[in-house]
Structure formats: structure tokens, C-alpha cells
C-alpha positions in Angstrom: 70.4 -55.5 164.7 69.9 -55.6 161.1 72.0 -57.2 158.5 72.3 -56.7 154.4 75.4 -58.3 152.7 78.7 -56.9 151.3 80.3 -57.0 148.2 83.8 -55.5 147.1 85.7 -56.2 143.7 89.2 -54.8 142.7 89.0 -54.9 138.9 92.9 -55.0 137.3 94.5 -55.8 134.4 95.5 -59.7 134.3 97.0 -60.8 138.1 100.8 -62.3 138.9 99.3 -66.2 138.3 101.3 -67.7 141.1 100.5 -65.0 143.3 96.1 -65.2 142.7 95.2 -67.3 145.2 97.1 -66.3 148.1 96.7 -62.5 147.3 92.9 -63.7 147.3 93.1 -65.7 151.1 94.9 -62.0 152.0 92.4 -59.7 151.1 89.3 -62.0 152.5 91.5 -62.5 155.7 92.8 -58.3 155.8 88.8 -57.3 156.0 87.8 -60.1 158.2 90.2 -59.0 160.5 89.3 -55.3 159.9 85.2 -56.3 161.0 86.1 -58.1 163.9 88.5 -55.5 165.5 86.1 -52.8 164.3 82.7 -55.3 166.4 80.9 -56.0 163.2 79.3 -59.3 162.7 78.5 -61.4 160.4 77.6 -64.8 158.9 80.7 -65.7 156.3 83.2 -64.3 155.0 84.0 -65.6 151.0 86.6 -65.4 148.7 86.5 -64.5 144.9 89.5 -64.7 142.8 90.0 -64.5 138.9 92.9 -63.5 136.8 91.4 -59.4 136.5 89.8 -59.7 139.6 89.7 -60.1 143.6 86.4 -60.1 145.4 85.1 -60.7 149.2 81.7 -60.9 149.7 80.5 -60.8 153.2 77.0 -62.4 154.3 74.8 -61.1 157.0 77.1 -57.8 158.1 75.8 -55.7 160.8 74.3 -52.6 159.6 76.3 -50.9 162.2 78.9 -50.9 165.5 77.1 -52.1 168.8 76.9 -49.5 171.2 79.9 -49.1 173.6 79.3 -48.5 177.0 82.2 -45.9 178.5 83.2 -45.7 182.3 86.3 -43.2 183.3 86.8 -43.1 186.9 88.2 -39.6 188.5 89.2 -38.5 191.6 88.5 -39.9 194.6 85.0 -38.8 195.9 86.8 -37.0 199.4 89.1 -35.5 196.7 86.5 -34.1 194.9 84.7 -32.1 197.1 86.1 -29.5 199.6 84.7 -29.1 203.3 81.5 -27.0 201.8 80.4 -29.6 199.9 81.8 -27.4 196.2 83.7 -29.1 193.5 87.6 -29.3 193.8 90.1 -28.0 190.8 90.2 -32.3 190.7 86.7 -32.9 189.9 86.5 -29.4 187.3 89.2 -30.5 185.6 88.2 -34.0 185.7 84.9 -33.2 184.1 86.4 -30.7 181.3 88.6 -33.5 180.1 85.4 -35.5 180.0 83.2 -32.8 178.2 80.6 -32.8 180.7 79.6 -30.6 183.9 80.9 -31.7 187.3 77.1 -32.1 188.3 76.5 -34.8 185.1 79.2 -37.1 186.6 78.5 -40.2 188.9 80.0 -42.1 191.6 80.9 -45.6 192.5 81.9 -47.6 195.3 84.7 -49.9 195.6 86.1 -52.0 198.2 88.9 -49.1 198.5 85.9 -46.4 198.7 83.9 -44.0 196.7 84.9 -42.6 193.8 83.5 -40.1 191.0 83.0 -41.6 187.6 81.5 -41.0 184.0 79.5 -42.7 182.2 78.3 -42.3 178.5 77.2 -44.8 175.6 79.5 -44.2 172.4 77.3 -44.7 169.5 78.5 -47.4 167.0 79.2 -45.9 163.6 77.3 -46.8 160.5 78.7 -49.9 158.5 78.7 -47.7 155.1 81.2 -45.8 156.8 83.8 -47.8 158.2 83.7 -50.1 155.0 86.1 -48.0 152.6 89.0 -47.4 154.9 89.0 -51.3 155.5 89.1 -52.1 152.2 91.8 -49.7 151.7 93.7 -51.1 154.7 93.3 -54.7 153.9 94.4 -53.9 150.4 97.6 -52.3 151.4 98.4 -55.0 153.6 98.7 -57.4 150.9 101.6 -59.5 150.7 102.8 -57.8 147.0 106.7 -57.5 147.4 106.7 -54.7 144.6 103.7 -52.3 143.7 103.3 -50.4 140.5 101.8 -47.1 139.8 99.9 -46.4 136.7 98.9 -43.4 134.5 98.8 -40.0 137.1 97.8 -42.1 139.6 99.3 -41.7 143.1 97.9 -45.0 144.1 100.4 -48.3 144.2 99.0 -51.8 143.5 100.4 -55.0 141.9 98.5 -54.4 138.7 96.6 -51.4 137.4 93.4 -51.2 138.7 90.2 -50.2 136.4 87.0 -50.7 138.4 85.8 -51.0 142.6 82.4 -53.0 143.3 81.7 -51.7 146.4 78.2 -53.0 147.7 76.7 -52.7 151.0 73.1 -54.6 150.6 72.1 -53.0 146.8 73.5 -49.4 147.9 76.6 -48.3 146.2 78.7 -47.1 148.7 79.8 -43.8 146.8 83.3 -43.3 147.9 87.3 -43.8 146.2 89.7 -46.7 146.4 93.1 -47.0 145.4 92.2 -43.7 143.4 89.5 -45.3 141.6 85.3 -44.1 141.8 83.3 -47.1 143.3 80.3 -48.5 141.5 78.3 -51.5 140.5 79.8 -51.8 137.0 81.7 -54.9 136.7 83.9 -56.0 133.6 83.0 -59.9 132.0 85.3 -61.7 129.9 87.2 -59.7 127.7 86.5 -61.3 124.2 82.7 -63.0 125.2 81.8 -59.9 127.2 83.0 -56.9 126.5 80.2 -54.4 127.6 80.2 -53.6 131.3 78.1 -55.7 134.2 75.6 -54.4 136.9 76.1 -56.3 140.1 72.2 -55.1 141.7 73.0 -57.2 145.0 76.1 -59.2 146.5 74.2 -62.4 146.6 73.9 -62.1 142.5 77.9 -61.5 141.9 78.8 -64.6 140.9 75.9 -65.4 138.6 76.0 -62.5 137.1 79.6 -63.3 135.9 79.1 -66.9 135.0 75.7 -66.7 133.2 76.3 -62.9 131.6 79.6 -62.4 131.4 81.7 -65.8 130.6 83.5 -65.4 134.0 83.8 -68.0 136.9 84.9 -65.8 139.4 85.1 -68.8 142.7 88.6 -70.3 142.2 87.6 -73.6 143.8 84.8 -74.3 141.1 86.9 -73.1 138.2 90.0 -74.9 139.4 87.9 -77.9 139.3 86.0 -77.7 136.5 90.0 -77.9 134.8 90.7 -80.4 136.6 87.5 -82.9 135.5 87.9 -81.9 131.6 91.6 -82.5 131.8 91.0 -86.0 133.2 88.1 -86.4 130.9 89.5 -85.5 127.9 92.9 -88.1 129.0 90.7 -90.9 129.2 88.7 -90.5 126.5 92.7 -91.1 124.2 92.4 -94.8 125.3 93.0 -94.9 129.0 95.0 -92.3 129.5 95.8 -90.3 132.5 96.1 -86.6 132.5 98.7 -85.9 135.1 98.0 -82.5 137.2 100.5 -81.2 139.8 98.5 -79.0 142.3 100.9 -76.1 141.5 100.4 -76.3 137.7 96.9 -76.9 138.4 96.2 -73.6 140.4 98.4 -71.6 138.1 96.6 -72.5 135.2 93.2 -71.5 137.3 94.9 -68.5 137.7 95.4 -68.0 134.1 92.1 -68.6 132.8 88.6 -67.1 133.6 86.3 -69.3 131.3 88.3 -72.6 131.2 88.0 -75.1 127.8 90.4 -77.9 127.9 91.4 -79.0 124.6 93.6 -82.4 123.6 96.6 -81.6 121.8 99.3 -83.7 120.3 103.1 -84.1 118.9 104.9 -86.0 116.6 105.9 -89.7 118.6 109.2 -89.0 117.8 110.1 -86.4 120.6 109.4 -89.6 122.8 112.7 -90.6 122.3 114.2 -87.3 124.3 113.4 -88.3 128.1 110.4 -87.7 129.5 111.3 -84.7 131.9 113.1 -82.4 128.9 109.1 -83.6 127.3 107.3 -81.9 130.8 109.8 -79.2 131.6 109.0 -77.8 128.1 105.2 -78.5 128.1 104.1 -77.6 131.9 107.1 -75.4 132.5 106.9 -72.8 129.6 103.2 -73.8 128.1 101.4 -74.9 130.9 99.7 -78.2 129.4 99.3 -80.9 131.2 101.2 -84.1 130.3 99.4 -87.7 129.6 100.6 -91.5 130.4 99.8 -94.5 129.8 98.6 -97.3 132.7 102.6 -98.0 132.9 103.2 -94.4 133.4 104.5 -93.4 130.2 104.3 -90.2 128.7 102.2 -90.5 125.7 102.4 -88.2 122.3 99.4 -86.0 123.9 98.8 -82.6 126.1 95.7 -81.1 127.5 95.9 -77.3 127.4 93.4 -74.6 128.1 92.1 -72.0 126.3 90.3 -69.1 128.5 87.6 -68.8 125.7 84.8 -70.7 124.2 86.1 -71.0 120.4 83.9 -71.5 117.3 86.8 -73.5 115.9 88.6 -75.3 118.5 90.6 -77.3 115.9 92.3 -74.1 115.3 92.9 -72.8 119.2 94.6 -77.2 119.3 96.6 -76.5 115.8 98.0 -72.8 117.3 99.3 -74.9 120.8 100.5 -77.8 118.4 102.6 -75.5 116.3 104.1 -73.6 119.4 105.2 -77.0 121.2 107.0 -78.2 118.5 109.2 -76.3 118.0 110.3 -76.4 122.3 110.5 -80.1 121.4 112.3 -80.2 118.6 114.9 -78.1 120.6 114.8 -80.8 123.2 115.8 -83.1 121.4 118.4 -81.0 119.2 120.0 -80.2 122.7 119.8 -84.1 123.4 121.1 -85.9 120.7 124.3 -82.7 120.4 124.8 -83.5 124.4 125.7 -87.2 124.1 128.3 -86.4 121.4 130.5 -85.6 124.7 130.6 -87.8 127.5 130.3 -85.7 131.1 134.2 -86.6 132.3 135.2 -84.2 128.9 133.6 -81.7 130.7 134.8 -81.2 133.7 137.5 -79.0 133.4 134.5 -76.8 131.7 133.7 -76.2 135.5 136.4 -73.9 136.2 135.5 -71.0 135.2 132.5 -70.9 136.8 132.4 -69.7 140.2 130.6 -70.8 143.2 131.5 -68.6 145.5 133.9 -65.7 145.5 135.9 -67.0 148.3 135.7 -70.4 147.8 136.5 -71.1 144.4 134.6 -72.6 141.4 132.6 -75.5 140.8 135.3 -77.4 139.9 137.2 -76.5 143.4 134.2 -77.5 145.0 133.6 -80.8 142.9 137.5 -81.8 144.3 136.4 -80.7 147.7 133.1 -83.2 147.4 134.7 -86.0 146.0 137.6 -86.4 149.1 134.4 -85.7 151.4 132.1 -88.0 149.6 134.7 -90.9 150.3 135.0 -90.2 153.7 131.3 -90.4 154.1 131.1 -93.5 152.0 133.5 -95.0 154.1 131.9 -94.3 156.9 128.7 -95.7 156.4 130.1 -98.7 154.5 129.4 -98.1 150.9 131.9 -97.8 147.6 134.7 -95.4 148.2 135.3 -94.9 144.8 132.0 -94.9 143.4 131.5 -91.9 145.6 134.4 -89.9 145.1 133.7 -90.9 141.0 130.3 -89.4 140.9 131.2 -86.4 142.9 133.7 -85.7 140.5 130.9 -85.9 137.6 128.1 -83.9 139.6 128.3 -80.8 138.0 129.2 -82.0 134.9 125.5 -81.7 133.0 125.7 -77.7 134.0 127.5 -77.2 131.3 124.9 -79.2 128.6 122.8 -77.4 126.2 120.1 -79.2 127.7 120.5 -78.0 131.2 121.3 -74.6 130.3 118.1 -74.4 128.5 116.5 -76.2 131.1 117.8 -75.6 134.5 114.7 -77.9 136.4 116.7 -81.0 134.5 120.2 -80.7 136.5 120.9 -84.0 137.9 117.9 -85.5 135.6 119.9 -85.4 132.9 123.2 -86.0 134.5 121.6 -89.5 135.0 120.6 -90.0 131.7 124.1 -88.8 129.9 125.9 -91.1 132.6 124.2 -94.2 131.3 125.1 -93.5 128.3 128.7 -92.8 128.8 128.3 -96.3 130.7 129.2 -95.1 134.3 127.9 -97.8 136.6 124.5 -97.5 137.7 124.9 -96.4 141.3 127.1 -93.5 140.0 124.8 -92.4 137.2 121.8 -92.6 139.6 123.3 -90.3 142.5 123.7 -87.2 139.6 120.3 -87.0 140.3 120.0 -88.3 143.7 122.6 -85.5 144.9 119.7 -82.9 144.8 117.2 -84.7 147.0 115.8 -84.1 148.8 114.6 -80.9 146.5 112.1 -79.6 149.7 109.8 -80.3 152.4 108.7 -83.7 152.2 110.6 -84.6 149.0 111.7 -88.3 148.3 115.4 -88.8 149.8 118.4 -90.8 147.8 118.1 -94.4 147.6 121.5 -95.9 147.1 124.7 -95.3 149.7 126.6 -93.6 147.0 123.8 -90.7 146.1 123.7 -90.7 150.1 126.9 -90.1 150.7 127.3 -87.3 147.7 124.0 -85.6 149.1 125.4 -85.2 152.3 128.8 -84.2 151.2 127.7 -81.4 148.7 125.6 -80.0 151.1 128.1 -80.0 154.1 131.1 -78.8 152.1 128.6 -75.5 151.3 127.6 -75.4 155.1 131.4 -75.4 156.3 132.4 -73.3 153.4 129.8 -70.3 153.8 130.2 -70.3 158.0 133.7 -70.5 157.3 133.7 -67.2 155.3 131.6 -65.7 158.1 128.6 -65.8 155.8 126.0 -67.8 157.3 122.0 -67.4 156.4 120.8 -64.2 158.0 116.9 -63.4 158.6 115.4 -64.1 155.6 118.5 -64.4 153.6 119.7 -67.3 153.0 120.8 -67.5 148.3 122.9 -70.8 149.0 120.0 -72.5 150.6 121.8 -73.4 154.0 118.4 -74.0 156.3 117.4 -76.4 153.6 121.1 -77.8 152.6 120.7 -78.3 156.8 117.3 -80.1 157.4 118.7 -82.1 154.1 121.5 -83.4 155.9 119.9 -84.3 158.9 116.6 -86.2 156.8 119.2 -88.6 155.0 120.9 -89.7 158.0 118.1 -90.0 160.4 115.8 -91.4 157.8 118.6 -94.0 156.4 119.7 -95.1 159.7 123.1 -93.8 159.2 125.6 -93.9 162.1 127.3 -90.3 160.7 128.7 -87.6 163.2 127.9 -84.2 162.6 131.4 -83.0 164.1 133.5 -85.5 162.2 131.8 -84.6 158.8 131.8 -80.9 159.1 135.3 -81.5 160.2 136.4 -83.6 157.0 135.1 -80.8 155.3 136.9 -78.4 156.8 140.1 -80.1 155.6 139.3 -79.4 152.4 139.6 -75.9 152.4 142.7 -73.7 152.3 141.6 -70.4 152.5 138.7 -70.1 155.6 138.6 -66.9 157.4 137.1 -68.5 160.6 139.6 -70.6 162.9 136.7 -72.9 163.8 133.6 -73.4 161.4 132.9 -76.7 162.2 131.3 -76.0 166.1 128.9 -73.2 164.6 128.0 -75.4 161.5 126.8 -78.3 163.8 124.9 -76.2 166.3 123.2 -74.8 163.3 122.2 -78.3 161.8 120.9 -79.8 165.4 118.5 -76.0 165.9 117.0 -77.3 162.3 115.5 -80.3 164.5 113.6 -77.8 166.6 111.1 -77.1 163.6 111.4 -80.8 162.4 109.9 -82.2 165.4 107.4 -79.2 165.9 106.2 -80.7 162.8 105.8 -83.7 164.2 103.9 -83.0 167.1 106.9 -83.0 169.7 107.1 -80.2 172.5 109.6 -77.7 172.5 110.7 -78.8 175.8 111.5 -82.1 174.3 113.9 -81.0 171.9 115.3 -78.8 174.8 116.3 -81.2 177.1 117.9 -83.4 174.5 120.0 -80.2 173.0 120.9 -79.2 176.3 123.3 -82.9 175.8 124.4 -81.8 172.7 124.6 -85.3 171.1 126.2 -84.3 167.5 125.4 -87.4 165.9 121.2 -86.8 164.3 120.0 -90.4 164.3 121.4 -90.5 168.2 119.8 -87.2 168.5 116.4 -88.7 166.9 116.3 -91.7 169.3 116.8 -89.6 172.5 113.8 -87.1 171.3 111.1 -90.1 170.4 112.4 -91.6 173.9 112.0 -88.5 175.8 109.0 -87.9 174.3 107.8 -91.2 175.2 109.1 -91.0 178.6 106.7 -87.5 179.4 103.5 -89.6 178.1 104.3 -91.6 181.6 102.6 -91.2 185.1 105.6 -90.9 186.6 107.2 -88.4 184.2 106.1 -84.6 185.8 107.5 -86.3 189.1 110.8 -87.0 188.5 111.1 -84.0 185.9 110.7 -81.7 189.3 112.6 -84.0 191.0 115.7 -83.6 188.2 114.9 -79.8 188.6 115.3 -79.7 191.9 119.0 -81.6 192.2 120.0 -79.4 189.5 119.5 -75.9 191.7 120.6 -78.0 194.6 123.8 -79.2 193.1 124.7 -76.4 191.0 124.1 -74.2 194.2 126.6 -76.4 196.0 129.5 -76.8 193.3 128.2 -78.7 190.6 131.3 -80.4 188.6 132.9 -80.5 191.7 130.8 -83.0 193.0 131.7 -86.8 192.3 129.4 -89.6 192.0 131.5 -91.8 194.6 128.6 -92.9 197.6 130.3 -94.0 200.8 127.8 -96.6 202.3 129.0 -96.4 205.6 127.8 -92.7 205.9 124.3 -93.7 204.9 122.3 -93.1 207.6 118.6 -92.7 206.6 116.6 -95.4 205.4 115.3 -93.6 202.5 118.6 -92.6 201.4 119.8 -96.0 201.4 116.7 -97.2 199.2 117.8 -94.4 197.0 121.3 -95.4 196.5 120.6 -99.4 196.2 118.0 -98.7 193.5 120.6 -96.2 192.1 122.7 -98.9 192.0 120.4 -101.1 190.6 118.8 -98.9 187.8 122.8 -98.6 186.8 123.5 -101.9 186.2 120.1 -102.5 184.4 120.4 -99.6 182.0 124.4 -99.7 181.0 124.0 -102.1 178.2 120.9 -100.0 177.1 122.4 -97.0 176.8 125.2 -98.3 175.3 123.2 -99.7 172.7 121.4 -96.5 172.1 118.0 -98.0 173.6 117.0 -94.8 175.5 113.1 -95.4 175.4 113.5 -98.8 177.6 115.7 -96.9 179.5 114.0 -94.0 180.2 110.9 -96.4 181.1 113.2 -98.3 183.4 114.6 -95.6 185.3 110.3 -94.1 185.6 110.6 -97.0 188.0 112.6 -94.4 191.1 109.7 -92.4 191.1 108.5 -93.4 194.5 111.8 -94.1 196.1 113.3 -90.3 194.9 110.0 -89.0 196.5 110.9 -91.2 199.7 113.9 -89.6 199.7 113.0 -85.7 199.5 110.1 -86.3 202.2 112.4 -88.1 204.6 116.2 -87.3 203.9 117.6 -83.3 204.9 120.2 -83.0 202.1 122.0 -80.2 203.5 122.9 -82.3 206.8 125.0 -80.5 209.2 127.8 -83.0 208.8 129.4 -82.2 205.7 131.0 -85.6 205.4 127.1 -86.4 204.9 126.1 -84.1 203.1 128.3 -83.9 200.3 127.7 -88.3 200.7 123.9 -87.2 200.1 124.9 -84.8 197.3 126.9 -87.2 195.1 124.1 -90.1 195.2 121.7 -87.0 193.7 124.6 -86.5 191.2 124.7 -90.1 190.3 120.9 -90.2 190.1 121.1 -86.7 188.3 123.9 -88.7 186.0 121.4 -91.6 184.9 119.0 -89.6 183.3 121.6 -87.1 181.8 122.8 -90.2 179.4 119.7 -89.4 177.0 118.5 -86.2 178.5 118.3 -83.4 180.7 114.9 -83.8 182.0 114.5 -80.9 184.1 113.5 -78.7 181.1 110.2 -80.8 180.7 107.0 -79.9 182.3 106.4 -80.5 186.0 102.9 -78.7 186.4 
């Protein structure tokens, strides 16, 4: 079949920034979609994305459908037909619904007789004319949480849209999307090229726009070429090192469609004001890219970029110089009037501001955090009062001029303005630790007191918010629970720390004097251990893994983390999918026959089957080995231990009836399965992992 390539382009005014490139993966991904539910093929699909524009161009697409073959079976061939051989009311109205004569349909046979059947080819539609009701669909698919209209336009998109490319091979397909007349017009860059663009064929877009009209439309090449003339123009300041975070990085791809990178600078003495106030207010609310030193310090520079090629460049750097000053210069105001007041003076400035209806203000919950905090501390061994002291300060830079210009810097500069009240170190360092970690993957506190105020600012807000009946609800979650939970859980499995989920939820609970719900703390805990489910998925470990060790419910997380990695460990075995059935199967037999009521007591004398008393002596055995194991939390040598019953528990089933007619017997052979059942419930229940 033959082939030509595709070309569509949404032309709008400038594009959310943050939103470019994943509105771009959409679109390619809505009309990829679209062609292969539709049987279109083709070659590559490719992405275009630019701040006024999104583009898919589509190599090698079939000039039309395949052909479909139909088949409708009818009646069946004696119902068809009466004794004289003439069509039944069946096989008329059979071959009406069909649209053919009774006398145009076939037959088949099948291995439950003949039947009457039709058969046609449906003709695959042109490619031209399926194209604009994909576009249209994958372009209301997009993920735009709130759509404008524009002008009389009944047409809703995230920006105004001014001009469709719509291209199949060099034929305009002549048609209307989103409102708008499709062409072959183009716009270029809105200062260098202002006339408009003909696109003659799909395989010329982007060169048309790069060499004519100033525009880089491929992301990926114009988010690099930022990147190498940021680094470039660093290095070239003696050494220096542009440093580009991904997210600034694509933003400020986002933001530009002919990218210059120029060098800026400011006066050296903002580089008293710490460094972050320095980068909030140049990548934050400027977008320039900050430089350091080889020892990582900030430098007196910036890279910014200008979308245009300027005659005078000196004068784009002076217009970016005179507008970061000023943000500086209020940095360092905010700085300097800040440390006039240490952060204990403030605290009683926390009062009025409220954290949550029912639960009081900041300051409630900074007294709530500092009893919880020492409780925590002294659980794991660290400084009591160092915890409870920096709980007490924790909010306190809320209130600053810096942070209240700044909100990124909360906890940053609670660090900084604790040094320089001259709170010890550990205390001043956990202000900033308290937040971390911030998200996914994020670096986690590194001293026992910002451990022990992480964990109790998070839990206090867990207990609090399920206690009020107000726990995270589809999507909703504005206190941040889900990540307050996988926080909690990341400090102490990641620091070793031998915390119980049920005794800090409970010392939380303590704290509060006016919870609606009469226990918060069970609900709180089971939603912290279901936050492992994704942790591990991340991780590579099965579902079924996670299962069998929740099914224990062990409420302390680094407890819970060794069972998992020796479960999971355990089901890489030979023997594993054996005694996993084997679990299974005393489960449905014991819960069958009683379940608790069934002891673990094995009276020898009424052993009568060899394989039964192999079973029970290596019961007895694996027991004794394993005790000091599990007591010590060593479930992986354990588990790899116990492996070692496989053949005797298969013995047993193949030569031992459980259900003996004696029931002195049986209930003997029934509480040596519950003692076998019993080792293996000690880490997990291992009857949830795969037996096939």
C-alpha cells in the first residue's frame, strides 16, 4: 500500500511553560493511538514542541485502511429453509438486516453443522479522511485542567489558537480544527520572522523553521543547544560551572524558540545573603541559571536566555542586570532586618496562624511536635531536649520577611537564623532537615534530632487529620498525607531505626484534646504500611510479596522491610512454589477444621506414620534452629532454613491421610500442620505467593 507523510501544527499564542513538553508527548501519543485503533501504519511517530506551537509529524502513513474482511453467521442452514427447499421468515430477515438477497448469502460448516453466513470486504477509508477527527480527538484529550475560549469562538483550548498545518504528503487537507481553516501557512519567530511560512512537505517542517524563520521547533535539540552555551559560556568566567536543574532546564526550553545564552552579573556584595535566597530569586522568578566555583560556590554571575538574536547583546545582559538587582537587593534587605530578632521571639507570632481548623494553630502544633519529638528521640537514643528545642523553633522562620517573600527557603533559612542566634548545631540543622525528605527520592535527615522532628511533624499531621475524619481522598490529599506517610516510613527504614508505628501514632494521639475519632491511631498505621505496597513495586518486589508480609501486620517498617527482602529472597528458591502450595493447602485445611482452635501441642505416642514422624522431628528441629533467628530479626536465614522441609512436607501429603478416622489422630496430625503452618507465619504468610 502506498505511503506519503503527515504533518499537523496547532499554532497558539505562547504555551503554559511547565506544561510544553508533556502536552507535546500527549498529542504525539493521542494520534498514535488514534492510527493504530483506526489500522493505519506507519514508520515513526515524532514530536514537535515550541512555546506557540505543537506539531506531530508522522512518517510513512498508509494512504488508506486495509480492507476488512466481514463474516455474520445466521440461522442455522435446517432453519433456513422450509421442507420445499424456500427461504424461512429466519433467513429473509436475516438477509434484510444484512442488506443483501437471501440468494447472495453463503454457508459454512462447523463441527455443530451447517450454517448460513455473509460475507463482504468493507473497504478501508481514505487516510485524508480519518485524519481531522483524530486530530480533533487527540487534541481534546489533552491533559489541560482548564481550557479557554477566545474571540466568538466556540472552540476551548489552553491557549488561543491562530493557525492548523494540516499535511498529508504536500496536499493540504482542506478541512476545520478547533474552529480554525487548515493550511500550509506557518508562523516564524515573532520579532526575526514575522511574515508567514509555507510548509510544501512534512519532511521540510523543521527546516523551514530553523533556516527561514528563527524557530527550533524539536525540543530535544533546542533544550540542548541551552544547555551547551550555558556550560560554555560558565567556563569560559574562569572555570566556572553553570549549574542546570532538569526542571529549570526544560522550562526555559519551553520559554524560548531561538535560544541565545548570555553571561550576566551582580554586585559581589549580595554574596553575603546565603546562597539559596541568591537561586530562589534568580532561577525561581528570572529563570537564569546560577554559576560556582570548583568548591561549589555561587559566584557573582548568571546565564540567562534571550529568545532572540540581538544586534546589541550588551544591552539584552544590562536589561537582566538591572532587573536582578533589585530581587537581590531585597534579599538581602529581608536578611540583614531578619537577624535583628532571634527565632525564639517569634514564636508566640505562630498563634494566630492556623493549621487546621480543628486542630489548632502552628503554635498548637509546634507544642504537640516538641512532646512527640522527645518521645521519638528517646526512643531511638538521641538528645531529648535538643528535639523537643528544635521542634519548638520549627516554624519559627514562617514568620521572616525572607520566608514570606520566599516560601522555597522555609527550613533553609531557619538554619541559617539558628546559627546565628547560636542554637547548637544539631538543632539549627534539623530546621531544615524537618522537611526532608521534600519528594521521591530526596535526600533524608542526617542527624537523630532532624530524624526525630521529621518523623514527629509528619505523624502529629497523620494522627491529627485521621482523627478529624479527614484523611486523603482520591486525588485529594492538601496536607500532603501519602507523602508525610512514605516520609515516615524512608527515615526509619533507611536509618535503621527500631520505631513502632503503633506506639508513635499513639504518643501522638496524646497530644490532642479535641479528636473526633475514638481510635485514629489503627487507621493511621494501616495507611503508612499500604504506602510500602508502591515502595517495593518500585523496587522490583511482587505484589504477592508485600501481601504475605501485610497479612502479619508487623507495625514496626524496618521489621516490615526485613520480612519483605527475606520473603522475596525466599521465592527466588527451588523449593519456594512448593512449600508456598503446601502453606496454602494447611491453611484451607485448618481453617476448614477450626483454625484458632487448633493448638500446636503433638502427642508422639499417636504418631503413627513414618512420614508424619519425619514431619514432626524436623518440625522440631527447624524450631530450635530458627528461634534465636527470628528473635533476632534474621528472617532471610530463616526462611532459607526452613526451604530445607520441602521434601519431608511432600512425604507427608503423599503418605499421611490427615483427616484420619480417629479423631484423637487427626486433630494430633492437624496441630503438627499448625505448628509447621506457625514457623513460617513468624515472618510471613506464604500462602499468598505464587505456586504455579
Amino acid at each position: 500500500m502506498a505511503s506519503q507523510d503527515f504533518l499537523v501544527e496547532i499554532g497558539t499564542e505562547e504555551l503554559p511553560p511547565k506544561a510544553l513538553k508533556s502536552l507535546s508527548d500527549a498529542f504525539a501519543r493521542g494520534l498514535e493511538n488514534a492510527m493504530g485503533d483506526a489500522g493505519l501504519e506507519s514508520t515513526g511517530v515524532q514530536a514537535f514542541a515550541a512555546p506557540r506551537r505543537l506539531a506531530v509529524r508522522v512518517t510513512g502513513l498508509a494512504d488508506a485502511q486495509p480492507d476488512k474482511a466481514i463474516e455474520k453467521r445466521g440461522p442455522a442452514v435446517k432453519a433456513a429453509f422450509d421442507d420445499d427447499g424456500n427461504p424461512t421468515r429466519a433467513l429473509t430477515g436475516f438477509a434484510g438486516s444484512v442488506g443483501v438477497s437471501p440468494d447472495q448469502l453463503d454457508t459454512m460448516e462447523t463441527d455443530k453443522g451447517a450454517w448460513v453466513v455473509y460475507r463482504s470486504v468493507e473497504q478501508g477509508r481514505p487516510t485524508a479522511e480519518l485524519l481531522p477527527g483524530m486530530v480533533e480527538q487527540a487534541l481534546n484529550q489533552l491533559p489541560i485542567p482548564k481550557r479557554m475560549r477566545w474571540g466568538a469562538h466556540k472552540a476551548e483550548f489552553v491557549r488561543p489558537i491562530h493557525w492548523v498545518v494540516l499535511l498529508f504528503g504536500s496536499k493540504v487537507i482542506d478541512t476545520e480544527i478547533m474552529g480554525i481553516t487548515t493550511g500550509n501557512e506557518t508562523r516564524g519567530h515573532r520579532f526575526h520572522c514575522p511574515s508567514p511560512l509555507i510548509i510544501p512537505t512534512p519532511d521540510a517542517y523543521e527546516v523551514v523553521l530553523k533556516e527561514e524563520g528563527y524557530v527550533l521547533a524539536d525540543f530535544a535539540e533546542r533544550r540542548e543547544r541551552i544547555r551547551k552555551g550555558v556550560i560554555t559560556l560558565a567556563r569560559e568566567q574562569g572555570g566556572g560551572e553553570a549549574v542546570i536543574g532538569d526542571d529549570l532546564l526544560d522550562e526555559v526550553t519551553a520559554l524560548n524558540e531561538w535560544p541565545v545564552p548570555l553571561l550576566g552579573r551582580f554586585e559581589e556584595r549580595f554574596l553575603d545573603v546565603p546562597a539559596e535566597a541568591l537561586i530562589s530569586s534568580m532561577e525561581e522568578h528570572q529563570k537564569y541559571f546560577h554559576v560556582v566555583d570548583d568548591q561549589g560556590t555561587i559566584k557573582p554571575l548568571f546565564v540567562t536566555v534571550a529568545n532572540l538574536e540581538s544586534a546589541d547583546p550588551q544591552q539584552v545582559i544590562s536589561g537582566n542586570e538591572k532587573v536582578i538587582r533589585p530581587r537581590l537587593a531585597d534579599a538581602a534587605f529581608f536578611y540583614d532586618t531578619d537577624r535583628k530578632r532571634t527565632l525564639e521571639s517569634r514564636i508566640d507570632e505562630l498563634k494566630p496562624i492556623v493549621f487546621q481548623e480543628k486542630l489548632g494553630s502552628i503554635h498548637d502544633k509546634s507544642v504537640r511536635v516538641a512532646a512527640l519529638a522527645r518521645r521519638i528521640a528517646e526512643a531511638i537514643g538521641s538528645d531529648a531536649a535538643l528535639s523537643e528545642r528544635a521542634a519548638m523553633l520549627a516554624k519559627t522562620d514562617l514568620v521572616t520577611e525572607m520566608v514570606l517573600e520566599f516560601s522555597d527557603l522555609q527550613g533553609i533559612m531557619g538554619e541559617y537564623y539558628a546559627h546565628h542566634d547560636g542554637e547548637p548545631d544539631e538543632v539549627a540543622k534539623a530546621l531544615n532537615e524537618q522537611y526532608m525528605p521534600r519528594f521521591a527520592g530526596d535526600d533524608l535527615p542526617t542527624t537523630n534530632t532532624g530524624c526525630a522532628l521529621a518523623l514527629a511533624d509528619r505523624i502529629d499531621s497523620l494522627v491529627g487529620l485521621f482523627g478529624i475524619n479527614q484523611p486523603p481522598s482520591g486525588t485529594r490529599d492538601p496536607f500532603g498525607l501519602r507523602r508525610a506517610a512514605l516520609g515516615v516510613l524512608r527515615i526509619i527504614v533507611e536509618h535503621r531505626l527500631s520505631l513502632d508505628l503503633t506506639d508513635c501514632c499513639q504518643w501522638a494521639a496524646e497530644q490532642f484534646t479535641s479528636l473526633t475519632e475514638s481510635d485514629p491511631v489503627t487507621p493511621v498505621v494501616d495507611y503508612m504500611l499500604e504506602r510500602f505496597r508502591a515502595h517495593y513495586e518500585e523496587q522490583g518486589v511482587g505484589a504477592e510479596v508485600f501481601l504475605s508480609v501485610q497479612a502479619r501486620r508487623p507495625t514496626g517498617p524496618l521489621d516490615f522491610d526485613r520480612r519483605v527482602h527475606a520473603v522475596e529472597a525466599f521465592r527466588q528458591l527451588p523449593e519456594a512454589k512448593a512449600l508456598a502450595a503446601a502453606n496454602k493447602r494447611v491453611s484451607n485445611i485448618l481453617i476448614k477444621q477450626g483454625g484458632d482452635d487448633i493448638g500446636e501441642s503433638v502427642d508422639r505416642t499417636l504418631l503413627e506414620e513414618g512420614a508424619e514422624t519425619a514431619l514432626a522431628d524436623a518440625v522440631d528441629t527447624q524450631a530450635e534452629k530458627t528461634a534465636a533467628l527470628f528473635a533476632d530479626g534474621e528472617y532471610e536465614p530463616a526462611l532459607a532454613s526452613l526451604a530445607s522441609l520441602r521434601e519431608t512436607v511432600d512425604n507427608f501429603f503423599e503418605d499421611v491421610m490427615v483427616m484420619a478416622d480417629d479423631e484423637g489422630v487427626r486433630r494430633n496430625r492437624l496441630a503438627l500442620l499448625n505448628r509447621l503452618r506457625n514457623l513460617f507465619l513468624q515472618v510471613a504468610d506464604i500462602s499468598l505467593l505464587p505456586t504455579g
